[in-house]
One Martini backbone bead per residue (centre of mass of N, CA, C, O) as a GRO file, in nm:
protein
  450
    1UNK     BB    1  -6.656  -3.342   1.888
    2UNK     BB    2  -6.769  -3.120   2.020
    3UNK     BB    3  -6.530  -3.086   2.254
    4UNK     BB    4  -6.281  -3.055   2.054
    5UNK     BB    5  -6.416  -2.777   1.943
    6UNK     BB    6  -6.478  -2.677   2.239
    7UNK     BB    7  -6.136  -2.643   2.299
    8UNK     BB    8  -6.056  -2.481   2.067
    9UNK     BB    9  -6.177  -2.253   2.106
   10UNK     BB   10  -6.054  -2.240   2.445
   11UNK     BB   11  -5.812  -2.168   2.317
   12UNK     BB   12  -5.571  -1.899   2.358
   13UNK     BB   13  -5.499  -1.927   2.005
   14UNK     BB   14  -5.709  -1.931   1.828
   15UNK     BB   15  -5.724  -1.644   1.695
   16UNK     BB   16  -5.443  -1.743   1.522
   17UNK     BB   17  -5.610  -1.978   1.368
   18UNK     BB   18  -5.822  -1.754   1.235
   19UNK     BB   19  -5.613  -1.559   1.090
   20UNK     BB   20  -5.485  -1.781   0.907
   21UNK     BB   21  -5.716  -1.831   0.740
   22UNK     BB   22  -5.818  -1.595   0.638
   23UNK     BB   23  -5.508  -1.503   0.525
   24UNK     BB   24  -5.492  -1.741   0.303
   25UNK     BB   25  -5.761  -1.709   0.170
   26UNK     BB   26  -5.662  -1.399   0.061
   27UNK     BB   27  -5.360  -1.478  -0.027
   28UNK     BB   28  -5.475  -1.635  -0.286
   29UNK     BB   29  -5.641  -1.386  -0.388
   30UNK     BB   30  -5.339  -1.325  -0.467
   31UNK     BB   31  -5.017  -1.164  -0.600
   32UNK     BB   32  -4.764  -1.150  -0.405
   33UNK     BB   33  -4.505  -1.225  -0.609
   34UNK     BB   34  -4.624  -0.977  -0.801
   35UNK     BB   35  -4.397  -0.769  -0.646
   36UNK     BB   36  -4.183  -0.576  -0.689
   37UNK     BB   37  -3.845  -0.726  -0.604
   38UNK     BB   38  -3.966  -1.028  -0.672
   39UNK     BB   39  -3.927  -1.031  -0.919
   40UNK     BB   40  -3.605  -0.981  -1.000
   41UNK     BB   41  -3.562  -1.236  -0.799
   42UNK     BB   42  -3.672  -1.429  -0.949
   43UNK     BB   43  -3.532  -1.399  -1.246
   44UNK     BB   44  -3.233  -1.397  -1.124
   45UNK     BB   45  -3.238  -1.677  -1.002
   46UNK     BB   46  -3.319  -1.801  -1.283
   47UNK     BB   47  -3.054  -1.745  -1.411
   48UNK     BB   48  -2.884  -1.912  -1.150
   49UNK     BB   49  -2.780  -2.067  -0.954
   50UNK     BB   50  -2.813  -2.132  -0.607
   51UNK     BB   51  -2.468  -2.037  -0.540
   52UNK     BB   52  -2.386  -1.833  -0.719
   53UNK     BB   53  -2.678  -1.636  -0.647
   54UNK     BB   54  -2.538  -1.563  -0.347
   55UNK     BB   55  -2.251  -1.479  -0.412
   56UNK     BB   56  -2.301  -1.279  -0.525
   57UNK     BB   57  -2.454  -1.089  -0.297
   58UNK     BB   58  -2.196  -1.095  -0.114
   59UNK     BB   59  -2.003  -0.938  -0.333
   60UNK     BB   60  -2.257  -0.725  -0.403
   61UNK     BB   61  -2.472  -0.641  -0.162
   62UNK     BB   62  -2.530  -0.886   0.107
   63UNK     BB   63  -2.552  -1.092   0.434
   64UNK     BB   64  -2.840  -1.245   0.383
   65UNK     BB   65  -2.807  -1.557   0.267
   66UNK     BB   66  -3.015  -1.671   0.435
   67UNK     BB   67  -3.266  -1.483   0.381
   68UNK     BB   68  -3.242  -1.542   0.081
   69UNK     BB   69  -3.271  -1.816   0.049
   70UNK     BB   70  -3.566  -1.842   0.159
   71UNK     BB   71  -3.679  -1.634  -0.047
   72UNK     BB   72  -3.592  -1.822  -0.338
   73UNK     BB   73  -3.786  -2.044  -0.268
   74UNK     BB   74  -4.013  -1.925  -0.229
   75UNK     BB   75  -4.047  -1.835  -0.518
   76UNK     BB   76  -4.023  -2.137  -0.672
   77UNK     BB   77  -4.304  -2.253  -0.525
   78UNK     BB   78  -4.535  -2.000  -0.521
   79UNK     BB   79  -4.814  -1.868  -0.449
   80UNK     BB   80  -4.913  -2.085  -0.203
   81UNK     BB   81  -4.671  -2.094  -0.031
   82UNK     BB   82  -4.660  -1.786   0.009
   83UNK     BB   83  -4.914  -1.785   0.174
   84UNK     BB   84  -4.849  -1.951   0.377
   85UNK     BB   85  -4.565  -1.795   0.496
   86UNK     BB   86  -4.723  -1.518   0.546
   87UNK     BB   87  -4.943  -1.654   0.724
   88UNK     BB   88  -4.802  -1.768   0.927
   89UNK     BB   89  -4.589  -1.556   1.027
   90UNK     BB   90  -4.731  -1.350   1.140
   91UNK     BB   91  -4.873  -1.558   1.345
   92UNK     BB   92  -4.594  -1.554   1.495
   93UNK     BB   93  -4.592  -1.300   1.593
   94UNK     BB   94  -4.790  -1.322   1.806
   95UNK     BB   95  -4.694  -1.568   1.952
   96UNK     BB   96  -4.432  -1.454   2.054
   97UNK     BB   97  -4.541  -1.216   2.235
   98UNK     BB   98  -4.710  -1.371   2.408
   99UNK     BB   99  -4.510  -1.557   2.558
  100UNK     BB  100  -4.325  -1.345   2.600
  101UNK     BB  101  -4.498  -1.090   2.747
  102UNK     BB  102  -4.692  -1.282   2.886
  103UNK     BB  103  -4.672  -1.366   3.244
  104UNK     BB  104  -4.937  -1.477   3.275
  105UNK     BB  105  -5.079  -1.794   3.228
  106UNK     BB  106  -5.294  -1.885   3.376
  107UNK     BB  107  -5.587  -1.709   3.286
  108UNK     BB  108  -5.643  -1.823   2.993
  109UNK     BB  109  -5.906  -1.596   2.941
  110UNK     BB  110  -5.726  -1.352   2.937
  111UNK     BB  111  -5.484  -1.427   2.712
  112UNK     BB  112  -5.739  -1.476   2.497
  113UNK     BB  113  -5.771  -1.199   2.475
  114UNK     BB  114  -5.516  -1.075   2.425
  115UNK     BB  115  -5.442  -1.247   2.182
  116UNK     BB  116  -5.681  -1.037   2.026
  117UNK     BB  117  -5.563  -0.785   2.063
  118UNK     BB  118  -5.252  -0.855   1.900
  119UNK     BB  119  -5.400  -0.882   1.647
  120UNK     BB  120  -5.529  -0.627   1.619
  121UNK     BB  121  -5.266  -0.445   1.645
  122UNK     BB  122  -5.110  -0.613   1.377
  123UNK     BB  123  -5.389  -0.490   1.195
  124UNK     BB  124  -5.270  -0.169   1.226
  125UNK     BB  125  -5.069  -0.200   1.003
  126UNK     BB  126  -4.985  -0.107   0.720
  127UNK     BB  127  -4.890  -0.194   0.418
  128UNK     BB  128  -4.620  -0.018   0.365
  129UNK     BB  129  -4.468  -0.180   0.588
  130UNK     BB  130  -4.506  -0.494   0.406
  131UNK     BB  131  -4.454  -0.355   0.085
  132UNK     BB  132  -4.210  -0.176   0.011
  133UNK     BB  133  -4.042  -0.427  -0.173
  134UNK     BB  134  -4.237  -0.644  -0.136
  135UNK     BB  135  -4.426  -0.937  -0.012
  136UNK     BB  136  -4.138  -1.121   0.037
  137UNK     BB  137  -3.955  -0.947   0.069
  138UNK     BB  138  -3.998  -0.798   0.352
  139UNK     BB  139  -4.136  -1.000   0.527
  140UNK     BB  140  -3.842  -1.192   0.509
  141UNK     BB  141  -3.644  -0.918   0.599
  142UNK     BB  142  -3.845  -0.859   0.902
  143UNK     BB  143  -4.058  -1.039   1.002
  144UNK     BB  144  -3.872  -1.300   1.006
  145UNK     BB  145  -3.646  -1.161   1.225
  146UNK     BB  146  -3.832  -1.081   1.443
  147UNK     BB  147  -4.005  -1.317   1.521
  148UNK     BB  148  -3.715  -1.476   1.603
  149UNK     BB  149  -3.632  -1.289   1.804
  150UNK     BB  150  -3.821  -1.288   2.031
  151UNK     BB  151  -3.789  -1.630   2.036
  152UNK     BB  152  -3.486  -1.548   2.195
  153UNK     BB  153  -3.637  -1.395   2.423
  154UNK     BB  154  -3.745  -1.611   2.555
  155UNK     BB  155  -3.538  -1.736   2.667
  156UNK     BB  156  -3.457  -1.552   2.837
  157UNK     BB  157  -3.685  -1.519   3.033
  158UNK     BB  158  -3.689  -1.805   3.119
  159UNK     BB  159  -3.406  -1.778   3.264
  160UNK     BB  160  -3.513  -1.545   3.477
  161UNK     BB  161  -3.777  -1.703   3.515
  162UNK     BB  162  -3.750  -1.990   3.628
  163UNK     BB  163  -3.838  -2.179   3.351
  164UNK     BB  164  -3.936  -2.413   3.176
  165UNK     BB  165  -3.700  -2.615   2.942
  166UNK     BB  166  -3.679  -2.764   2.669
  167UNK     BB  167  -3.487  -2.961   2.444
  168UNK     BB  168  -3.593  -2.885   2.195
  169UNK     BB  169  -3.557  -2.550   2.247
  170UNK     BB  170  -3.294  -2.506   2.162
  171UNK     BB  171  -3.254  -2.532   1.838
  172UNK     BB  172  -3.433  -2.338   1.779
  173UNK     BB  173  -3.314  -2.093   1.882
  174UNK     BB  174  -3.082  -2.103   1.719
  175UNK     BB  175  -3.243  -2.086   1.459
  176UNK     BB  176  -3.363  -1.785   1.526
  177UNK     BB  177  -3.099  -1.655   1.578
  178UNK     BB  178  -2.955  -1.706   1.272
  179UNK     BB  179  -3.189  -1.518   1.121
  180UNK     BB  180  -3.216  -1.263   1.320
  181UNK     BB  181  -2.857  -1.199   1.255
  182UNK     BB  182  -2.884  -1.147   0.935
  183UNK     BB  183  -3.049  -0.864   1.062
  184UNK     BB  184  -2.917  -0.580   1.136
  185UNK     BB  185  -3.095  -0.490   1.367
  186UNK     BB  186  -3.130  -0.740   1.536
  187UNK     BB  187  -2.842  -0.815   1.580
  188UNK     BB  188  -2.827  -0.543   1.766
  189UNK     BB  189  -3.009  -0.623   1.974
  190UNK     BB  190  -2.919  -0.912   2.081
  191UNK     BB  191  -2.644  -0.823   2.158
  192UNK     BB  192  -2.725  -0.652   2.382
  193UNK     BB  193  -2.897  -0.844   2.537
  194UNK     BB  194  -2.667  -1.068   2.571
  195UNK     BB  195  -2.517  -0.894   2.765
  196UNK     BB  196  -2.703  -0.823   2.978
  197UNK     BB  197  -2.777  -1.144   3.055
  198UNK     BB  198  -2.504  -1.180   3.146
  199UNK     BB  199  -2.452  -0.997   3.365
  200UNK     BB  200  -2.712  -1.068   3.534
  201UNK     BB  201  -2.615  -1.375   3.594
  202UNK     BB  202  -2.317  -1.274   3.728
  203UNK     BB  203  -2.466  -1.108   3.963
  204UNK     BB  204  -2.736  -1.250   4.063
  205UNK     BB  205  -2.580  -1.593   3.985
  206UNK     BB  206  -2.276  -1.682   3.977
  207UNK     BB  207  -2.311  -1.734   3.670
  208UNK     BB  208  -2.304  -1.848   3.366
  209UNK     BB  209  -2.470  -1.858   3.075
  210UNK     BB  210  -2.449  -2.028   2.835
  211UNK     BB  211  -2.665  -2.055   2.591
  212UNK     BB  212  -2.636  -1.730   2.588
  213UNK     BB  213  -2.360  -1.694   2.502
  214UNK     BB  214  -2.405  -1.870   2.238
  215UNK     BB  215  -2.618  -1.637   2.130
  216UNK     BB  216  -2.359  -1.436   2.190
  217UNK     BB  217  -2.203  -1.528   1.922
  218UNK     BB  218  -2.365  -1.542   1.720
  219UNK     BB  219  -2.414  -1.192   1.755
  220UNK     BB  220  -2.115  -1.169   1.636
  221UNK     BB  221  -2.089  -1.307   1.384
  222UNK     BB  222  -2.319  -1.162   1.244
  223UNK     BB  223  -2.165  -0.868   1.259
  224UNK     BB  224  -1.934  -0.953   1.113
  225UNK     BB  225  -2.036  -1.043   0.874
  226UNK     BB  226  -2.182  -0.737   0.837
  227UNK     BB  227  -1.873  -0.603   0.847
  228UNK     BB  228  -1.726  -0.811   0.612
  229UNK     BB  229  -1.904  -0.771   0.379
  230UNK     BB  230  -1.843  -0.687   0.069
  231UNK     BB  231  -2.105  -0.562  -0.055
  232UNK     BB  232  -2.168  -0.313   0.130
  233UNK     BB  233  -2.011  -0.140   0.004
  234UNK     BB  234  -2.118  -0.141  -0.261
  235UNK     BB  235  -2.378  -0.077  -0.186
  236UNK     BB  236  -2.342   0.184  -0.075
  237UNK     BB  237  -2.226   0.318  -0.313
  238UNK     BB  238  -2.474   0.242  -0.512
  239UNK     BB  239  -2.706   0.408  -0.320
  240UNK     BB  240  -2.570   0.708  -0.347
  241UNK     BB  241  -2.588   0.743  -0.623
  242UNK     BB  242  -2.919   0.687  -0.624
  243UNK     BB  243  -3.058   0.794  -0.311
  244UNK     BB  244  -2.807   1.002  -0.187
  245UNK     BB  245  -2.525   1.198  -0.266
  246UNK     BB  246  -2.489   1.362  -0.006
  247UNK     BB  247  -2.359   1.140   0.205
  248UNK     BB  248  -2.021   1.099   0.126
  249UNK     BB  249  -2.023   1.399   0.329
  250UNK     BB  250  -2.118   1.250   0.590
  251UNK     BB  251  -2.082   1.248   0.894
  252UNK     BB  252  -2.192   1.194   1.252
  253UNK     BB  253  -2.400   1.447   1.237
  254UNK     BB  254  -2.558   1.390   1.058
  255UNK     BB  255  -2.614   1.078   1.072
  256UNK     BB  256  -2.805   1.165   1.314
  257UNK     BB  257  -3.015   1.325   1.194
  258UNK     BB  258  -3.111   1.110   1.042
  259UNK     BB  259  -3.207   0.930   1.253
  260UNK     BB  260  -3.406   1.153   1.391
  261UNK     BB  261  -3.554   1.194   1.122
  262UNK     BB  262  -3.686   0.936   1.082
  263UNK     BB  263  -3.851   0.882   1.380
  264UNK     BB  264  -4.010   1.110   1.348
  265UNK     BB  265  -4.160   1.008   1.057
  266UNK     BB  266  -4.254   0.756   1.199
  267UNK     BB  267  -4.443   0.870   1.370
  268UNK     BB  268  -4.593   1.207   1.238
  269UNK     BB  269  -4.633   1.152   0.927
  270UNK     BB  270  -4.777   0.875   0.982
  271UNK     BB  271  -5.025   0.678   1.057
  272UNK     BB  272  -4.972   0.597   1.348
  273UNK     BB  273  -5.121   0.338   1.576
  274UNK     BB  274  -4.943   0.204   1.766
  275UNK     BB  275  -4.853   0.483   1.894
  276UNK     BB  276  -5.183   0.577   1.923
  277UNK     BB  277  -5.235   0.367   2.174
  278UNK     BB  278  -5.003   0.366   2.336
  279UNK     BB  279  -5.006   0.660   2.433
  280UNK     BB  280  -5.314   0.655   2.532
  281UNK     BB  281  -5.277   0.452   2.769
  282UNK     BB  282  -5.076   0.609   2.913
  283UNK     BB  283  -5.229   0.807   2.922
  284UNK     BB  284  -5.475   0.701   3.099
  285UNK     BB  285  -5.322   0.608   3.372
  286UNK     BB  286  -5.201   0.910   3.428
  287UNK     BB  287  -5.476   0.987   3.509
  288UNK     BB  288  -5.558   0.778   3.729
  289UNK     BB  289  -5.301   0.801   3.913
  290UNK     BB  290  -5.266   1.098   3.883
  291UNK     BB  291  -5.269   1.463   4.046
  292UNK     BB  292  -5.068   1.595   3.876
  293UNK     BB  293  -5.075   1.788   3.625
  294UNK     BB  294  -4.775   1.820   3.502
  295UNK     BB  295  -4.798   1.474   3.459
  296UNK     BB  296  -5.046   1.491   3.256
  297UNK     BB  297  -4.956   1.672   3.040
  298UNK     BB  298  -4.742   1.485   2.946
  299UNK     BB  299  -4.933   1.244   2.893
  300UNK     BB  300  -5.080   1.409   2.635
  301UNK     BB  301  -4.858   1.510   2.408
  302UNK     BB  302  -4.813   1.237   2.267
  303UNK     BB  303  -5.154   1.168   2.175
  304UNK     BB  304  -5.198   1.483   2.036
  305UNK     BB  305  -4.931   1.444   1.803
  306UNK     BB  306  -5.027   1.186   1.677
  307UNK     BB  307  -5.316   1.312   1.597
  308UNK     BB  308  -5.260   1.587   1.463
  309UNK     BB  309  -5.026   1.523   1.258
  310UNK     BB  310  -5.271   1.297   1.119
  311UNK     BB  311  -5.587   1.282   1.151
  312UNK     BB  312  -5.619   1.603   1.226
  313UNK     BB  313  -5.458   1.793   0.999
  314UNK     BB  314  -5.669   1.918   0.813
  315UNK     BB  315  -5.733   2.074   1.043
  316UNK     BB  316  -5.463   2.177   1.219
  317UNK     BB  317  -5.329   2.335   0.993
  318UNK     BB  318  -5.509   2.573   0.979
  319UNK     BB  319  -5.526   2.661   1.283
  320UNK     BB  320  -5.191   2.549   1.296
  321UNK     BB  321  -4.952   2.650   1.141
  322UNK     BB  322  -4.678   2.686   1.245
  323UNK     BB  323  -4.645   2.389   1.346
  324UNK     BB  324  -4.677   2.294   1.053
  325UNK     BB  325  -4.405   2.393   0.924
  326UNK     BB  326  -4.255   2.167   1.062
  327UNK     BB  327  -4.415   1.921   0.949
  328UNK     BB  328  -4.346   1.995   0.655
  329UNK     BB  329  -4.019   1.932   0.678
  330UNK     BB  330  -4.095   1.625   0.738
  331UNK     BB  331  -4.253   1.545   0.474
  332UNK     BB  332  -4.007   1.701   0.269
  333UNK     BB  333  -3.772   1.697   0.424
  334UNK     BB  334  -3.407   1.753   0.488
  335UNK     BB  335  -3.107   1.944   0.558
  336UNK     BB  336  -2.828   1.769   0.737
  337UNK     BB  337  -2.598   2.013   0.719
  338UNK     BB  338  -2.853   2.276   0.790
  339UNK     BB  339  -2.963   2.145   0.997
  340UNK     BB  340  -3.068   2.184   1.351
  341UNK     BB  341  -3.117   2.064   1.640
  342UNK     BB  342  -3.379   2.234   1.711
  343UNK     BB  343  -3.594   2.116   1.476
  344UNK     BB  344  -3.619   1.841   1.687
  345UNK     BB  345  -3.703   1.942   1.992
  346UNK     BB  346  -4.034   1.899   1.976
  347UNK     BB  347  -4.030   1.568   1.926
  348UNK     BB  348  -3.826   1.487   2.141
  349UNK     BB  349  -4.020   1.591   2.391
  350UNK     BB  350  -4.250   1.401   2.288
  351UNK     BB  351  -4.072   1.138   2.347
  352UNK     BB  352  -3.985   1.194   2.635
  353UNK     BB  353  -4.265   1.205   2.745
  354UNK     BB  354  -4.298   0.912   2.673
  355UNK     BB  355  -4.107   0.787   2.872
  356UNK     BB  356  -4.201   0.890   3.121
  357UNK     BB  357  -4.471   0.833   3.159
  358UNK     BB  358  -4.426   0.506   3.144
  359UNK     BB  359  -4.188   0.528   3.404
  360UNK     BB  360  -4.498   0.579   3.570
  361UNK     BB  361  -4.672   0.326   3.532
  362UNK     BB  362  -4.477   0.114   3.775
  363UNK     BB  363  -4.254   0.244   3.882
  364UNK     BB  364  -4.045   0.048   4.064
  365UNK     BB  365  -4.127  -0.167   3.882
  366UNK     BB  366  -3.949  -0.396   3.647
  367UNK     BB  367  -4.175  -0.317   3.410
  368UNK     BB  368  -4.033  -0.041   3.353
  369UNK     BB  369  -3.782  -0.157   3.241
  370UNK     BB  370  -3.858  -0.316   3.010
  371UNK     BB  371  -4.041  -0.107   2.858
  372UNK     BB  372  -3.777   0.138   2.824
  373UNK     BB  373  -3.638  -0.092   2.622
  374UNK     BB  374  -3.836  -0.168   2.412
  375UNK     BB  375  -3.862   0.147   2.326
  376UNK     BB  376  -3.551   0.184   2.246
  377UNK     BB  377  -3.518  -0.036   2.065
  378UNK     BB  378  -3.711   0.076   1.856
  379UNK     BB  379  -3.547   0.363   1.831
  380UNK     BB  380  -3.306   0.247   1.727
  381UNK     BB  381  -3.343   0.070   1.500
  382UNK     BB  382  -3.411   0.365   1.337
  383UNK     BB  383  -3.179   0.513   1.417
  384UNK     BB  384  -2.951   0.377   1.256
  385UNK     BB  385  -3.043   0.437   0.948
  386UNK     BB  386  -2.857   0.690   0.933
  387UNK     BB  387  -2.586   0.503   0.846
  388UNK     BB  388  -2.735   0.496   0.586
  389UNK     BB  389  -2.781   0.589   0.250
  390UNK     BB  390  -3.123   0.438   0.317
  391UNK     BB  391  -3.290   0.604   0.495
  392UNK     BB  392  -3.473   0.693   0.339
  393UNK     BB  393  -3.569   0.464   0.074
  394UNK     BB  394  -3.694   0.247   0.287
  395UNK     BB  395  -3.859   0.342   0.478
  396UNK     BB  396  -4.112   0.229   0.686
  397UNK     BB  397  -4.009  -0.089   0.714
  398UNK     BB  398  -3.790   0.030   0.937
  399UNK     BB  399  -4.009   0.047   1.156
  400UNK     BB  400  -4.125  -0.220   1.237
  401UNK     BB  401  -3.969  -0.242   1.528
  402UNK     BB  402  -4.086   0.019   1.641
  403UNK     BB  403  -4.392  -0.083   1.612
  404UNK     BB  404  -4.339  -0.328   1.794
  405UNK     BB  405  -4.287  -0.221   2.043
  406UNK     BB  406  -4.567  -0.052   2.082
  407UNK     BB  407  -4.698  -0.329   2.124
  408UNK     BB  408  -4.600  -0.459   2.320
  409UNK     BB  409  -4.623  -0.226   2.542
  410UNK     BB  410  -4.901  -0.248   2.574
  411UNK     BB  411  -4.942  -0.550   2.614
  412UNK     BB  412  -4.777  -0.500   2.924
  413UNK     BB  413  -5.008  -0.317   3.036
  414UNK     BB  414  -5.283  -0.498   2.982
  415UNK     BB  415  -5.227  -0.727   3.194
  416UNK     BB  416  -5.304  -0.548   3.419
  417UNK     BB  417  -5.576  -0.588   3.362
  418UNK     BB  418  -5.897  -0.631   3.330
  419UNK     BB  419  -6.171  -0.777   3.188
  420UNK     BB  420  -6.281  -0.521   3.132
  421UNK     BB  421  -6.081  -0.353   3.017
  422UNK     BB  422  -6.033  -0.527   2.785
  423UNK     BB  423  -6.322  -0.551   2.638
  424UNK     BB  424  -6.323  -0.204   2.580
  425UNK     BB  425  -6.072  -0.212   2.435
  426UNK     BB  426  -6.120  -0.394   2.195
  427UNK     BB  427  -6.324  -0.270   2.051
  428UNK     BB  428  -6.114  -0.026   1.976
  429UNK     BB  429  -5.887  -0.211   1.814
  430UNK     BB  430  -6.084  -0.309   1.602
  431UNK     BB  431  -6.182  -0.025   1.458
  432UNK     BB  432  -5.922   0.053   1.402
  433UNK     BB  433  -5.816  -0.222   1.219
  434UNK     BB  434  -6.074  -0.217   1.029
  435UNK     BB  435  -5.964   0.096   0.914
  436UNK     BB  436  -5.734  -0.028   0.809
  437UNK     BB  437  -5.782  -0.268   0.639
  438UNK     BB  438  -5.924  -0.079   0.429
  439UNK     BB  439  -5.696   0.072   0.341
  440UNK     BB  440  -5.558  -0.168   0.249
  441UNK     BB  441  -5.715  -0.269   0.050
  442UNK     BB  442  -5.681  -0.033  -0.126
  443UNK     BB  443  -5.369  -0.020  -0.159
  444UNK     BB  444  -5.350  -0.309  -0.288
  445UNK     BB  445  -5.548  -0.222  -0.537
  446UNK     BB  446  -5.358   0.014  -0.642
  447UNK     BB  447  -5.086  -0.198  -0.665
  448UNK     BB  448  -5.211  -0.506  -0.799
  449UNK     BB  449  -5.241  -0.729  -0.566
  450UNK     BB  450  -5.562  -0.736  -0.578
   0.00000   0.00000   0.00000
């Protein structure tokens, strides 16, 4: 028995395992299903079969139809499902980093304090960004297609770097897939990475991978899916009326604007921690590996605005009021008609800065190119937001993935590091994690969660 107990601690996935523990007994004693969004789709599903209800939303409103079936049983089947639903999938979004992303698995000990890292990285996530519709109601249409979307990604990896794939793991990536693509953010990261993952294989291996391609019909099936759903222009027209009246006259340059201005504030506005741990590493590598001045300061711009802007705000507000002019105009609001593209200047420079850095992170090894895919996805993920009329209404959970990619891209960097390094990390980490869990319990006690 003691060795099976000690088998199961030195597991590497461990940490995700007392994760799920300690979230279900949390989410247990918390009412998740009854808040936002969630009341209402409660309500309105049990008011009419579950086809009817289902094809009304496709007709007026929305193409998620696969992740809202799974929306509506779940909010049937009550509190405890719910929790424990949320509680899984959580941790399957570290499962799925960890497997997708960390390419050495000899070193057990190794992955198992990353894992430890991915853990609390995860931890570090405002409660703001996956409450923000409603606790069932976000997870599931953010968490669990990202989740799922990486778990697609997995299969991509394990296919370039011609690794063993199980026949179990085919039909699981189709629905990982399937439910991935039924996400409008998610769908168009697919069908990009599995264009360039067919190109890589025409190039490299002259030859088409079959099942990347079924992935890619996948991700166009999708694509049409939510480009010809009728809905979507309804909702679209009922968006515009309710939060956003203005939006009806802007062409492509103000939703450009729009865009850019959503990824500003959700770096910028409020205190985004993995934004701010990721940019640190980089200034840290960057002090450490390079001698010119010039590209020190690069790399220190990144991490100086993510905490001027936010944790140390009260205090550099009063220091220098006019930089702050800038910031005061990014969290009440900008009218994108007569907003100049010059008032984005100093932030496009500073997230251009943080791109730079990254890219000199290890010069031209492979693991560049990764890194700068991994950060531009999570940043057009946001920035395609501009094209719909909830732009600002979505608020910070449409930045969902561009937070799990700063997590990601974390977790790329410190993978190449040691153990010493790594202990050092995760104490700072976990620090961090912990001032954040308070102020989630704070703000779930305040909305009536908890």
């Amino acid at each position: 028995m003691k060795e099976k107990i000690k088998k199961i601690y030195n597991w590497e996935y461990f940490p995700f395992l007392i994760c799920f523990i300690v979230l279900l007994c949390t989410f247990l004693c918390m009412n998740i299903s009854g808040y936002g969004d969630d009341k209402w789709f409660s309500q309105s599903a049990s008011e009419m079969s579950e086809f009817d209800f289902l094809h009304w939303r496709y007709e007026t409103w929305s193409s998620r139809i696969i992740i809202e079936f799974i929306f509506i049983n779940l909010l049937k089947m009550g509190n405890i499902c719910c929790s424990i639903f949320v509680s899984m999938l959580f941790v399957l979004l570290g499962v799925a980093i960890s497997k997708t992303f960390i390419l050495d698995k000899n070193d057990k000990n190794k992955v198992r304090i990353i894992n430890w890292i991915i853990l609390f990285l995860l931890l570090t996530i405002s409660y703001i960004v996956l409450t923000g519709a409603g606790v069932i109601a976000t997870v599931v249409n953010y968490l669990f297609p990202v989740t799922f979307g990486i778990f697609v990604l997995l299969y991509i990896r394990k296919s370039v770097l011609k690794e063993k794939i199980k026949k179990y793991e085919y039909p699981l990536y189709i629905i990982s897939a399937l439910i991935a693509t039924n996400m409008e953010q998610m769908c168009a990261i697919l069908f990009v990475v599995c264009i360039f993952s067919l190109i890589y294989f025409i190039i490299k291996e002259k030859k088409i991978n079959i099942f990347i391609l079924v992935l890619f019909i996948i991700s166009v099936l999708g694509l049409v899916n939510i480009l010809t759903c009728p809905g979507v222009d309804l909702r679209n027209e009922s968006e515009i009326k309710t939060w956003y009246q203005d939006y009806v006259n802007f062409g492509i340059v103000e939703k450009v604007k729009c865009g850019i201005y959503v990824v500003i504030k959700d770096c910028f506005e409020t205190i985004n921690i993995p934004y701010i741990i990721f940019s640190l590493i980089i200034a840290i590598e960057i002090l450490k590996k390079y001698r010119n001045i010039f590209v020190k300061i690069i790399s220190i711009i990144p991490v100086l605005a993510g905490t001027v802007f936010t944790i140390f705000a009260p205090i550099s507000s009063a220091i220098i009021p006019n930089v702050f002019g800038i910031n005061n105009t990014i969290i009440a609001g900008f009218n994108a008609q007569t907003t100049r593209f010059l008032f984005f200047a100093p932030y496009i420079f500073v997230l251009l800065c943080l791109l730079i850095s990254t890219a000199l992170i290890f010069k031209k090894n492979w693991k560049t190119l990764i890194l700068i895919l991994v950060l531009c996805a999570g940043f057009a993920s946001k920035f395609i937001m501009g094209f719909s009329p909830t732009v600002i209404a979505s608020g910070v959970r449409t930045a969902f993935i561009m937070i799990c990619a700063f997590i990601i891209s974390t977790v790329i960097i410190i993978e190449e590091k040691n153990i010493k390094f790594l202990n050092e990390f995760i104490c700072f980490v976990i620090l961090l994690a912990m001032l954040q869990s308070a102020e989630n319990i704070c703000g779930l006690y305040n909305i009536g969660i908890l």
